[in-house]
C-alpha positions in Angstrom: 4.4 -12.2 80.2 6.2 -12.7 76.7 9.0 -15.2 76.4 12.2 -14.7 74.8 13.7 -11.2 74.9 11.8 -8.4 74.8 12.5 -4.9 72.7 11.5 -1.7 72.8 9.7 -2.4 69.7 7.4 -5.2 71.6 6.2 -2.5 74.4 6.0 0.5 71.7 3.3 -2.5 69.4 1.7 -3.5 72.7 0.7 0.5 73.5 0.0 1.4 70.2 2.6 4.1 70.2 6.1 4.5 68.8 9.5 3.0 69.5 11.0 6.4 70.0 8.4 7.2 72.3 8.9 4.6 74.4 12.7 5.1 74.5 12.2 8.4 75.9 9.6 7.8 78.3 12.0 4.7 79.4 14.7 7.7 79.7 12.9 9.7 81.8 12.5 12.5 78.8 10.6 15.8 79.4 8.6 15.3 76.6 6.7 12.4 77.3 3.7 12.6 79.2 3.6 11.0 83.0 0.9 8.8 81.9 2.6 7.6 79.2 5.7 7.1 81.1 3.7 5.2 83.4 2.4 2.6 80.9 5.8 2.2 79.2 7.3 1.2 82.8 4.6 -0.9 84.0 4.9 -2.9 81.1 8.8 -3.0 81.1 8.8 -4.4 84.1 5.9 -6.9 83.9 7.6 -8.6 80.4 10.9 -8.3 82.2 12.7 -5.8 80.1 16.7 -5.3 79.3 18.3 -2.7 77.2 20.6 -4.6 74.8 24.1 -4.9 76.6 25.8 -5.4 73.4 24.3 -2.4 71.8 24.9 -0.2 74.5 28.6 -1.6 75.2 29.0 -0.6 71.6 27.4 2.9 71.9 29.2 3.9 75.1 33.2 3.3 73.1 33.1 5.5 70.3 35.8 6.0 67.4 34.6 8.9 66.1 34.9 7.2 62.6 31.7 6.7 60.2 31.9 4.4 57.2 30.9 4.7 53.7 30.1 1.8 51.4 29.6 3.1 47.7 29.0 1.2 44.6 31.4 2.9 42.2 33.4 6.1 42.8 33.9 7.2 39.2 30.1 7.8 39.0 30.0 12.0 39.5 26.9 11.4 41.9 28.6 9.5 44.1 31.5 11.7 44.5 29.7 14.6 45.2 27.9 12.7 48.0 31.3 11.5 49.4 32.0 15.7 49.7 28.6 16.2 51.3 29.4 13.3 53.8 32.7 14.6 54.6 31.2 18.2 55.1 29.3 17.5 57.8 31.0 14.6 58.8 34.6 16.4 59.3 32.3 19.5 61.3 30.8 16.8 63.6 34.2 15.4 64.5 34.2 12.4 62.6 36.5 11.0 60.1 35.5 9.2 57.0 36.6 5.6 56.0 35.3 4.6 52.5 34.9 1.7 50.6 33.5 0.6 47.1 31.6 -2.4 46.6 32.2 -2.3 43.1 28.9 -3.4 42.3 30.1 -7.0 44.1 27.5 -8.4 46.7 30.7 -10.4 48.1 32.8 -7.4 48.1 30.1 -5.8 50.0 30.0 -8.1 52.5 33.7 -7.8 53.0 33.3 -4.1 53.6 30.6 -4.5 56.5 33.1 -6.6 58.0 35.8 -4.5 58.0 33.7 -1.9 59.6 32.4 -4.3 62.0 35.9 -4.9 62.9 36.7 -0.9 63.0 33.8 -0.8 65.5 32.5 2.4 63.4 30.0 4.8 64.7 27.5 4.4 62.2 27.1 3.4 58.4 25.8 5.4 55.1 25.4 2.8 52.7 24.6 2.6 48.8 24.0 -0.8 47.7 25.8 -3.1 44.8 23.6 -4.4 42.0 23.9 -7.5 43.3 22.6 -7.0 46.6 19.5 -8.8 47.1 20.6 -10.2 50.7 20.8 -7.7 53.5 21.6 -10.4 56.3 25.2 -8.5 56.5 23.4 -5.2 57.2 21.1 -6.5 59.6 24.5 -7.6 61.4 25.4 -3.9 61.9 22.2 -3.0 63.5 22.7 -6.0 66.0 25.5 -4.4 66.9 24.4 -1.2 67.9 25.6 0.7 64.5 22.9 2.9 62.8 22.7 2.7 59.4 21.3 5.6 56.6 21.0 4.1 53.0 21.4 6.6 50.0 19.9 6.4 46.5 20.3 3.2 46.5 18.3 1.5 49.8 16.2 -1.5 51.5 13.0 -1.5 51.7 13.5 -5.0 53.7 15.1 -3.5 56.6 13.8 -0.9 58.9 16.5 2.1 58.6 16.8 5.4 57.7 16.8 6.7 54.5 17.8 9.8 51.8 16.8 8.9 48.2 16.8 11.5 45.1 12.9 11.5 43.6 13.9 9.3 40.8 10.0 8.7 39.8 9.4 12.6 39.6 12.5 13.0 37.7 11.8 10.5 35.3 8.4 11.7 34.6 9.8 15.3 33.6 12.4 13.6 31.4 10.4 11.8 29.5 7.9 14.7 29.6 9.9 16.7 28.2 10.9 14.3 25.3 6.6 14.4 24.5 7.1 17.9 24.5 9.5 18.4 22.2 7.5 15.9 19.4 9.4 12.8 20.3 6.9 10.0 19.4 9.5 6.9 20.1 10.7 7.0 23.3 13.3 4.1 24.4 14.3 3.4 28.5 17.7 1.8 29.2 16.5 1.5 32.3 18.1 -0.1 35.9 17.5 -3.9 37.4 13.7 -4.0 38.6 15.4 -5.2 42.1 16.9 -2.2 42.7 14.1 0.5 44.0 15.6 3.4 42.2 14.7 1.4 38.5 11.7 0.8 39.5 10.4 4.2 40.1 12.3 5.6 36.9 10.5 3.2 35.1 7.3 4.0 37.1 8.4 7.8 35.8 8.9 6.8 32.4 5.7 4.6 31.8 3.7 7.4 33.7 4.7 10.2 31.2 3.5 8.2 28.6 0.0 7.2 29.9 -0.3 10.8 31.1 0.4 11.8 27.3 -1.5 8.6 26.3 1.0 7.3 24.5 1.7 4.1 24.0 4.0 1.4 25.8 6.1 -0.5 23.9 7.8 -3.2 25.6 10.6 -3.5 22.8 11.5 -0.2 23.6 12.4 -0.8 27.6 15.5 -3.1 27.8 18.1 -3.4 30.5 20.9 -1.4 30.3 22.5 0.5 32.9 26.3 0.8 31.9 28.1 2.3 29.2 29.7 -0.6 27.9 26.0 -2.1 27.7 24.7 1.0 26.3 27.2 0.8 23.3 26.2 -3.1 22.8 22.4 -2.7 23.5 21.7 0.8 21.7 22.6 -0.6 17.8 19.6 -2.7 18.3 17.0 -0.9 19.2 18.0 1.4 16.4 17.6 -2.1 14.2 13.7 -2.0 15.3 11.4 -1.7 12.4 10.3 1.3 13.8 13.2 2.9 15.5 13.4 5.5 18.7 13.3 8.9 18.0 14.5 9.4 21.7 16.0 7.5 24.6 15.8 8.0 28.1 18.7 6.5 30.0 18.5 5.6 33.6 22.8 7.5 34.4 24.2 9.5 33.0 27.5 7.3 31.2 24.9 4.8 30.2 23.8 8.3 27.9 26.9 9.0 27.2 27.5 5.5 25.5 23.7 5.5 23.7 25.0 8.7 22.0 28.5 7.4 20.7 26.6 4.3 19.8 24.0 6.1 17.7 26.8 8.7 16.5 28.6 5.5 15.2 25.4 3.9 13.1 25.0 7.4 11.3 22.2 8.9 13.2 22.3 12.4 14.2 22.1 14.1 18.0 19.4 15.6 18.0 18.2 16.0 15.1 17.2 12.2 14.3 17.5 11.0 17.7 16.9 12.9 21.2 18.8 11.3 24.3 18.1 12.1 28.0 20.2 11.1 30.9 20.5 11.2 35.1 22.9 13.3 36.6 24.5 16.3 35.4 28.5 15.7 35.8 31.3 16.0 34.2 30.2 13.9 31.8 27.0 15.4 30.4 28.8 18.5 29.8 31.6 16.8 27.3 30.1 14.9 24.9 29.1 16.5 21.6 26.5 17.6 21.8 26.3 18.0 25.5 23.6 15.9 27.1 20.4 17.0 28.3 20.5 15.8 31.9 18.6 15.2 35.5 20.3 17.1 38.5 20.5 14.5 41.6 21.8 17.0 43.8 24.3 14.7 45.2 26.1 17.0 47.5 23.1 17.8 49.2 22.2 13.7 49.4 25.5 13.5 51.0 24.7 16.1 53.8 21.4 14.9 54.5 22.8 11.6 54.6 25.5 12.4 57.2 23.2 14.5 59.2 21.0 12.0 59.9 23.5 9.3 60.9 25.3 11.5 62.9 21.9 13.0 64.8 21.2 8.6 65.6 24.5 8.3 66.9 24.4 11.3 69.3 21.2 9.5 70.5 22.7 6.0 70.9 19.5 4.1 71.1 18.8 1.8 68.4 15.3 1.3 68.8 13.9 4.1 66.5 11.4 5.5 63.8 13.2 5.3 60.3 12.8 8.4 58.4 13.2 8.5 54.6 13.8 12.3 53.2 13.4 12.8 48.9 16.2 15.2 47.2 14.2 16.5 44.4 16.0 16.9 40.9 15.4 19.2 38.1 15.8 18.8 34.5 18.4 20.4 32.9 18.3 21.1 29.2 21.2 20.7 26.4 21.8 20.3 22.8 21.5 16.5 22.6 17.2 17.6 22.7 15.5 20.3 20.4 12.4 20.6 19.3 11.6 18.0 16.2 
């Protein structure tokens, strides 16, 4: 017999079978097979096993509310998964309560708390730049509140997941760049904690290799917002060998490499190509208008909501995380021509 308090987790790695599995069988469910319901209860009884009164206090009083935790809200993406949230959200019956972290790991932590407080249903979650503790999410699952991370996720908790293909979309960015004669190609790429900079980095540096171009590390720097961008982007252009393109990880960190380049006297894009992620408002201002990825953020949103709503209807915690991939699609401006 195990000590300590057993989960559905310890009988589903004992049988060699899934958590949801054993859930269902515990349930009684239809589609379980009886021998398989009849190993999950043997077991369950001889270790002794409780379902998780907390958790299932929590599950049984429901507010019909479901909580949003966003980095920023004047990024286009994430306001066009807020309106894919609340689609689907507002059909299900649920209202929406929203809060940014503004990129603050503290202020994070303060909004998990207030939805702890609010006893939400559930939680879609996109993570600060700071965030490399997840303790205060972990909180929410002990709890009984399931949680789907968007875009920006953790790998270092088991949860759900909807991401946009950041490593394919990368790939046809920069592809396109090679295509078009660039030779010189600059990343202002995302922190390496964060998964999403990772695989557009992965993207970037693939293109090349694919191409076999070289990688120059004095051409990948860390820059992510557009005040950076306008500070950062003068030196690289100082190189010895300048950039005759940059690919920029958002799409205001391109919008701030091309006033920066504007401003030192080169010309869009006829000495300089720029690329950016995510095709708002944004992208289709500037002069010239930038050559952009589409992240599809509506359609992260109702994925997102979808699945959070589908766990709480099920109200049993001890599940298989899913992660489903939005893909993007280039879309192409006048801020890239053909050299």
């Amino acid at each position: 017999m195990r000590s300590g308090q057993v989960t559905i987790k310890d009988i589903a790695k004992e049988l060699g079978i899934s958590a949801s599995t054993v859930s269902r069988a515990l349930k009684d469910h239809p589609d379980i097979s009886s021998k398989t319901k009849e190993a999950v209860n043997k077991l369950a009884k001889e270790w002794h096993y409780k379902p998780n009164a907390v958790a299932l206090s929590l599950r049984h009083s429901k507010t019909n509310i479901i909580g949003v935790i966003i980095p920023e809200i004047v990024h286009h993406f994430f306001s066009s998964v807020i309106s894919g949230i609340e689609e689907i959200a507002n059909k299900a019956g649920y209202n929406v309560m929203m809060f940014q972290s503004n990129e603050s790991f503290e202020r994070e932590i303060a909004n998990v708390q207030a939805l702890l407080s609010s006893r939400v249903d559930g939680v879609l979650v996109s993570m600060s730049k700071e965030t490399k503790d997840f303790s205060h999410f972990k909180e929410l699952r002990d709890n009984g509140i399931p949680i789907v991370f968007f875009d920006r996720v953790c790998n270092e908790l088991s949860s759900d997941n909807v991401i946009v293909d950041d490593f394919a979309g990368a790939f046809a960015a920069v592809e396109h760049l090679i295509n078009i004669g660039c030779k010189r190609i600059a990343h202002l790429s995302a922190p390496q904690h964060m998964l999403l900079g990772q695989n557009r980095l992965k993207g970037y540096r693939q293109a090349l290799l694919k191409h076999k171009m070289p990688i120059d590390e004095d051409l990948i720097i860390k820059c992510d917002s557009y005040e950076e961008s306008i500070e950062l982007t003068p030196e690289l252009l100082k190189l010895s060998t300048p950039p005759d393109a940059i690919f920029a990880v958002n799409e205001l960190t391109a919008a701030g490499a091309l006033t920066a380049v504007k401003k030192v006297g080169f010309r869009v894009p006829e000495d300089i190509s720029i690329v950016g992620f995510t095709d708002g408002l944004v992208s289709r201002t500037t002069d010239p208008n930038l050559t952009t990825l589409e992240q599809h953020g509506y359609e992260v949103g109702l994925r997102a909501s979808e699945l959070l709503v589908g766990r709480i209807k099920e109200g049993d915690m001890d599940y298989e995380p899913v992660t489903k991939v939005v893909k993007t699609n280039l879309i192409v401006r006048g801020s890239t021509k053909k050299l």
